[in-house]
N, C-alpha and C positions, 0 to 999 in steps of 0.2 A: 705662741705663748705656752709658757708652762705650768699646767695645774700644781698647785704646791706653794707656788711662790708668791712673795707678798710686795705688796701695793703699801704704799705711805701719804697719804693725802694732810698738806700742810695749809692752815690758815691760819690768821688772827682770832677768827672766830668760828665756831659749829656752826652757827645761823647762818652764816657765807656759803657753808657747804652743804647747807641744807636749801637756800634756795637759789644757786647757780649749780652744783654738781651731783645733785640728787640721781639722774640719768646714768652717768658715767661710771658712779661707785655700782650701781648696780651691773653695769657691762660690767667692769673690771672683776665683779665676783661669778656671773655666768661663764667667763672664760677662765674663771678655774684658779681665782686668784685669794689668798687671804688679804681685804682690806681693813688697814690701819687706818685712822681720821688721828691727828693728831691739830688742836687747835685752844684759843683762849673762850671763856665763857663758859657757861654752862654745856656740856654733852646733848644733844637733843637727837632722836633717833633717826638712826640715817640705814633707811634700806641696803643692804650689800654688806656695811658695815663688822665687820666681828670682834673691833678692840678700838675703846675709847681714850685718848688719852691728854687730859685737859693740860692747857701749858697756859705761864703767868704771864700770858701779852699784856703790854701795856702799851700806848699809843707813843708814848715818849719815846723816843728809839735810845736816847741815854740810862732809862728807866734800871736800876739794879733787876728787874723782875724781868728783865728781857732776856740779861744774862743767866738767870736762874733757869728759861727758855732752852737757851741756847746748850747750857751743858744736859738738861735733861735730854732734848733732840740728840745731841751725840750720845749717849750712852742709848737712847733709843736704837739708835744706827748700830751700832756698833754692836748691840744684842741681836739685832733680827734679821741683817743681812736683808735687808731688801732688794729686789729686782731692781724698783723706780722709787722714786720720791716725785710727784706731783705738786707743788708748789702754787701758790693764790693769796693774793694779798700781799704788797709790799713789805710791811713789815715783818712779817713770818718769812716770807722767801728770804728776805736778805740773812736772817738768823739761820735759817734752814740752813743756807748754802755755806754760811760758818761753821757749821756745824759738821758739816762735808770734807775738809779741806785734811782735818786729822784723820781721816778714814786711809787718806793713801789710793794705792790700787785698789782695796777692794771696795773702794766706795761703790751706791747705788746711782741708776743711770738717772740726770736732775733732768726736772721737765717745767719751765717757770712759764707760768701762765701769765701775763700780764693786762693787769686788769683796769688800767692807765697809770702812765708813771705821773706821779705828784708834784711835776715840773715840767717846762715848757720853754720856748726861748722867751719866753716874759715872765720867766720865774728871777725873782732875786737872788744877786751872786751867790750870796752864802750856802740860802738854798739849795739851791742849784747845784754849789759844787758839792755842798754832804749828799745830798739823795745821788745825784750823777755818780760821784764817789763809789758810795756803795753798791752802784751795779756795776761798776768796774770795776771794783775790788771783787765780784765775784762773779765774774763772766769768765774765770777758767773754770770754773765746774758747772758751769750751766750747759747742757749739753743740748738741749733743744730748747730758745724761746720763741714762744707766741704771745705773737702782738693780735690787738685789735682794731684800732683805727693810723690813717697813714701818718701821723706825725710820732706817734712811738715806733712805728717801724722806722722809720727814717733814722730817729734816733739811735735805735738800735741796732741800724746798719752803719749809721757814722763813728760811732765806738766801739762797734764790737763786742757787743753784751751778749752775746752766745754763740757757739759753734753751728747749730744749725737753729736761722731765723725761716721762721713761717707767719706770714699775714693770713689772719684767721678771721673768720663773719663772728667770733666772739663765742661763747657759749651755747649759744641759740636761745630762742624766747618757744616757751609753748603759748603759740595764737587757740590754742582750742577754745579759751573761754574768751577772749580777745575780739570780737564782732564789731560792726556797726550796729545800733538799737535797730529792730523790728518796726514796723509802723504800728504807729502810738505808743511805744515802749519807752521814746527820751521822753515825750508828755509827762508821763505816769510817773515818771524816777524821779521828773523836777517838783512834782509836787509831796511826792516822799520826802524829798529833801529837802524841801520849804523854798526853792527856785521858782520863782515867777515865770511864766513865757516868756518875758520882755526881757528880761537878763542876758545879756552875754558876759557867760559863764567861762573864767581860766579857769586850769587846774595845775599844780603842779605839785606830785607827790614824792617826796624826799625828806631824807633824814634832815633836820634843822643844823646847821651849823654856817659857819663862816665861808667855809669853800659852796656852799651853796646860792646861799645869800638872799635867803629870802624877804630882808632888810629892804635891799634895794623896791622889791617887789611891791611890798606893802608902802614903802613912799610917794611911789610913784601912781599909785591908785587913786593920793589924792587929788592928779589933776588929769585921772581919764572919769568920762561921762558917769553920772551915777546909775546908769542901767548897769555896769562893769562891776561883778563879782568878780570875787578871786579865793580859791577854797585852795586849802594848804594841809592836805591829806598828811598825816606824818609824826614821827617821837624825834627826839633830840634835844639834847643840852639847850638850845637857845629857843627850845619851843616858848616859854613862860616868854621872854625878853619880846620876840616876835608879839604874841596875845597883847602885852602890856605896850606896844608899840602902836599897834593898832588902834586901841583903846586910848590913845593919848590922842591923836590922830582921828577921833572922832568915826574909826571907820569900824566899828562892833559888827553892821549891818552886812556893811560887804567885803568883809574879809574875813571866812571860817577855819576857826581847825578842829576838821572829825577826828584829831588824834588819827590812833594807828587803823588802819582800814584793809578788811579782805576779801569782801566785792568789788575792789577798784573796778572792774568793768563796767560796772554798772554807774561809776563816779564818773566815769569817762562818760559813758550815753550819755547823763545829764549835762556835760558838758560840751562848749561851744571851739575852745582854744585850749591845746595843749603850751603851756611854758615852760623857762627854765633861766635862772639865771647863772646857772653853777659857774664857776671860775673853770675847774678842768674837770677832764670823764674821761673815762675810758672809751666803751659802749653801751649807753645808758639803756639800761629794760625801760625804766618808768617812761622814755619818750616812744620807744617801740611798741610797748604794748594800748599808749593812747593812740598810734597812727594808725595799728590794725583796728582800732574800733574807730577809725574813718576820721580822724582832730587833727587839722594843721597843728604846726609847730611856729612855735614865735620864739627863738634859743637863742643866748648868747653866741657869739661869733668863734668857739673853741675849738679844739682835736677833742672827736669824741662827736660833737653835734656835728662837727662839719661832714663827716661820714654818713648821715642820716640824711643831712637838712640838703634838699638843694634850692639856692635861695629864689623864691618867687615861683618855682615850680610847685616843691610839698610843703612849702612854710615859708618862714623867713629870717634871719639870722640880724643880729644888731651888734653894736662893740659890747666887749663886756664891762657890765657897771656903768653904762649909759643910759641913764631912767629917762632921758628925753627921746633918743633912739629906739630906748623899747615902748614907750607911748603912742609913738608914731606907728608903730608897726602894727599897734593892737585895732587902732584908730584905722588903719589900711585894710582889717579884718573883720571890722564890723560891714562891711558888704557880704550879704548872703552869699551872693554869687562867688565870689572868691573863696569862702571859707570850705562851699565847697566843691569847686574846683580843686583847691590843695588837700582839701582833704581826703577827696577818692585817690590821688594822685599819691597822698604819705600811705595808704592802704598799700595800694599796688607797690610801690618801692620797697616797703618792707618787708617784705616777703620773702625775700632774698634772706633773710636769716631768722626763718624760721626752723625749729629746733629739727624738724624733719628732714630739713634741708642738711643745717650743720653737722648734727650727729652722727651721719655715718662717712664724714670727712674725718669729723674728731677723731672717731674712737679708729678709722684707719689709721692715721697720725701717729695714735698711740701705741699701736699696734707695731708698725715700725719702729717707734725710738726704744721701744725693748727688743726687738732684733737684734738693729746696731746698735746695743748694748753688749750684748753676748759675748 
């Protein structure tokens, strides 16, 4: 690598890169690199960092402000000569790499991180074909993609979405704070948190929205046992809808949202079952970092979980949006003994991508595709 030269790190949002890439901007700057953050949302400070540069994402991919994105990113490029552009985030990569195409030869070498595509073979045609579209309209400049779980790889070896693909353990997770509770420590947490002993406690902390679906969650609570809490750590557009669901539903009592939360670990130790309804994921943190602190998984049946989950061993897996299927499962986990058995078992599995682990894969990785840029 060559000190002098610059790094371009693209997302939808600063917060993306402040909590998946925080690690990486810093190598890229002790190897001598000026890094650019280019992203939507507010700037938030990112170690390594030396030039902020806010872009008007918006989630609509027809959005006018995406193309306001897009031509700012080219005149970006085409001022600074970058080495790499580092890419994250569907919607920002796909503008990124538009962005790319008028540079000619002396474009920068593209590195798209994918961080699960937003479609699936159970995605609807339409769908399907705009998002698929768009990575095939720009799989001739993508020059290295990483995948995370095996069904985007598959995908992206069956089209052809970049010249060089790599199956990656993801980002990595830091387990430092990430444990099993200490003896008497889940005691102590559940009575902080107004949890009874007798509860068996889900958790599942995620942004509110539809691709999540914590809908289905809170319905189906009201035909498992009333010792069955379910806490819904998390911000998003459909949190209020969620509360006032609940509350119709008679279930105020057991079913909480602490809003946005940054002891998760310690929400975990109180807790008995890790869930998840999501529709698709990439490599979810929020289930990895409940497995290191020792909580089976009860997860939808998707790419993304199924890389995590193995069924009956660290957890168990149900169709997605089957609230009979996933009652069943939870019902299957109210045996002590089971919960943990899987649960020392999702400990020891996940290990395998830890950030200590990943890290000095990644930043090899990275290290290469600016080589063979050269």
């Amino acid at each position: 690598m060559r000190a002098g030269e610059k790094i371009l790190y693209v997302a939808s949002s600063f917060g993306h890169l402040a909590s998946f890439h925080q690690p990486y901007l810093q190598w890229f700057a002790r190897q001598g690199y000026e890094v650019h953050a280019a992203a939507g949302g507010t700037p938030c400070d990112l170690e390594g960092v030396s030039r902020y540069i806010p872009l008007p994402f918006e989630k609509s991919m027809f959005s006018p402000k995406n193309l306001a994105a897009l031509w700012a990113l080219y005149r970006l490029m085409r001022t600074e000569h970058y080495r790499m552009i580092s890419l994250h985030t569907s919607l920002a990569a796909f503008f990124a790499r538009l962005a790319v195409f008028p540079l000619g030869k002396r474009r920068p070498c593209v590195l798209n991180t994918v961080h699960g595509y937003l479609f699936d073979a159970k995605t609807g045609r339409s769908k399907r074909t705009l998002l698929l579209g768009a990575e095939r309209l720009t799989a001739p400049v993508t020059d290295w993609l990483l995948t995370m779980n095996r069904q985007d790889a598959d995908i992206a070896r069956q089209y052809g979405l970049g010249k060089h693909q790599v199956f990656t353990k993801g980002m990595g997770v830091d387990f430092t704070r990430f444990t099993p509770p200490k003896p008497g420590q889940r005691e102590e947490l559940r009575r902080k948190l107004g949890l009874k002993p007798s509860d068996l406690v889900l958790i599942y902390a995620a942004e509110f929205s539809k691709r999540k679906n914590q809908a289905m969650l809170i319905e189906t609570m009201r035909s498992l046992p009333e010792q069955v809490v379910l806490l819904l750590p998390g911000r998003g557009d459909l949190r209020e809808a969620c509360r006032m669901q609940a509350g119709k539903a008679g279930l105020t009592d057991r079913v909480r949202f602490p809003g946005f939360v940054q002891d998760m670990e310690n929400w975990y130790r109180a807790s008995d079952i890790c869930v998840s309804s999501s529709r698709i994921e990439g490599l979810p943190f929020n289930l990895m970092e409940a497995m290191a602190c020792g909580l089976p998984v009860v997860a939808s049946d998707i790419k993304g979980h199924q890389d995590l989950i193995q069924a009956g061993e660290n957890g168990l897996l149900y169709p997605f949006g089957d609230a009979g299927a996933f009652a069943n499962a939870v019902r299957r986990m109210q045996d002590t003994k089971v919960r943990q058995r899987m649960g020392e078992a999702a400990r020891d599995s996940v290990q395998q991508f830890d950030i200590v682990k990943v890290f000095p894969e990644l930043t090899a990785l990275y290290e290469n595709a600016a080589k063979d840029f050269r």
